[in-house]
N, C-alpha and C positions, 0 to 999 in steps of 0.2 A: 157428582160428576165434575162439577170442577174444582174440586177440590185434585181431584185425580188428575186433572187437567194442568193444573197451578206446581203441582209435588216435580211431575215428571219435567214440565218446563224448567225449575229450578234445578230437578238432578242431571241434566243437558248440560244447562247454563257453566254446573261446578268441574263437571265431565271436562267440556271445553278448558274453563279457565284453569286447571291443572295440567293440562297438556300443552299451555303454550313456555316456549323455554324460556330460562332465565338469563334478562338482560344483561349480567351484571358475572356472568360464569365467564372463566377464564377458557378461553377456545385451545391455546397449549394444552391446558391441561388434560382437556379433552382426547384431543390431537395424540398426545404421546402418551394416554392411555389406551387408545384405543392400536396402534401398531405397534406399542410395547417396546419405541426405543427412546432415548432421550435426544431432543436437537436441541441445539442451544440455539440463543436469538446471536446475531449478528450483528444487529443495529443497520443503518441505515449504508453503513459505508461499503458493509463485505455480504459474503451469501457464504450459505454452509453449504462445502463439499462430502457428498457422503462416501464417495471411495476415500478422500483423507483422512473424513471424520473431522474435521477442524472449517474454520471459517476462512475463506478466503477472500482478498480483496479487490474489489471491482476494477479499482484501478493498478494499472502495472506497477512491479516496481514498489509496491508500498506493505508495509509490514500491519497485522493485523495485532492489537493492542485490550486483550479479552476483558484486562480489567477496568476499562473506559468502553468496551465494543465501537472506539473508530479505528479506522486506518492510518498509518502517520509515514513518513520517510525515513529509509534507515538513517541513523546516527548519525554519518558522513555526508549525510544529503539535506536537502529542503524543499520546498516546495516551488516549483517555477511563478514567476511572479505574473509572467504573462499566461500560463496556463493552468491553473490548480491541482489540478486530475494529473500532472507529469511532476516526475524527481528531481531535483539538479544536485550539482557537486557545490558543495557549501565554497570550495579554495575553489575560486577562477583558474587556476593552474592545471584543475584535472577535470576531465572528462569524464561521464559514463558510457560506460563500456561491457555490455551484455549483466549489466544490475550494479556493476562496481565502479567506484571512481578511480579512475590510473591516471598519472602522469601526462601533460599534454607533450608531444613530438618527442624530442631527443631527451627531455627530463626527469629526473629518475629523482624514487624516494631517498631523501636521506632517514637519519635514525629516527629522528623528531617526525617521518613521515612527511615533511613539507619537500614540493618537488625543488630540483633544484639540478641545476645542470654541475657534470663530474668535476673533481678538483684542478684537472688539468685543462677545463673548458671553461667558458665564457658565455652570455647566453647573445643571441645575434642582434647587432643595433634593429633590424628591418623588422625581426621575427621573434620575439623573445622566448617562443617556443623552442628554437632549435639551438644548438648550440655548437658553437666555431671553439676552436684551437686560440689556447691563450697571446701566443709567440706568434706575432707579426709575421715573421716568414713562415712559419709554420701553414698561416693562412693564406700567404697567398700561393704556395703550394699544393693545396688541398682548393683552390679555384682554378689556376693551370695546370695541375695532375701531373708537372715535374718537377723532380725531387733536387 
């Protein structure tokens, strides 16, 4: 009798301890075995979108980079030094402007892409955004609007 007693306590015991799960088992795997699609990881910076199917990044504005899984700022940009999470335009000259850096005020790319006000203009002593008319009279005609 307790022999019978001791057998069955022990075949409990093995019962249990085969059914508890393994600490050490990868939960993806599990995960996209079990609804049959593959996700990828994203890392800490982006989240996977499943209508694009790709990873997208938490923060605006910033490009998702699969073979490191962070986020970085496009090529023409950096990172704002007072805010991390936001883009800036590397040349102080341009702006962003709905994801892209343009030209600030009246200044226009040349070929080399550096802004730079037209050849027949000047850029303004006050505002060096804007740009004035080379030829003296030229300027103070375009301030009294007669010619």
């Amino acid at each position: 009798m307790l022999l019978k007693h001791f057998l069955l306590g022990a075949l409990l015991a093995l019962g249990s301890v085969t059914a508890l799960p393994n600490p050490e088992a990868d939960l993806h795997d599990v995960e996209a075995r079990d609804n049959k699609h593959h996700r990828p990881r994203c890392g800490k910076d982006a989240d996977f979108d499943r209508m694009k199917n790709k990873c997208i990044c938490k923060d605006e504005g910033k490009e998702f980079h699969p073979e490191h899984k962070i986020c970085r700022c496009p090529e023409d940009q950096m990172e704002d030094r007072h805010d991390p999470h936001k883009c800036v335009c590397k040349d102080e000259d341009k702006e962003l402007m709905m994801g892209v850096c343009k030209c600030k005020g009246d200044l226009k790319p040349n070929r080399h892409g550096e802004c730079r006000c037209p050849d027949d203009q000047r850029p303004d002593r006050r505002d060096p955004h804007k740009c004035v008319c080379k030829d003296k009279d030229k300027d103070k005609d375009l301030m009294t609007g007669f010619t």
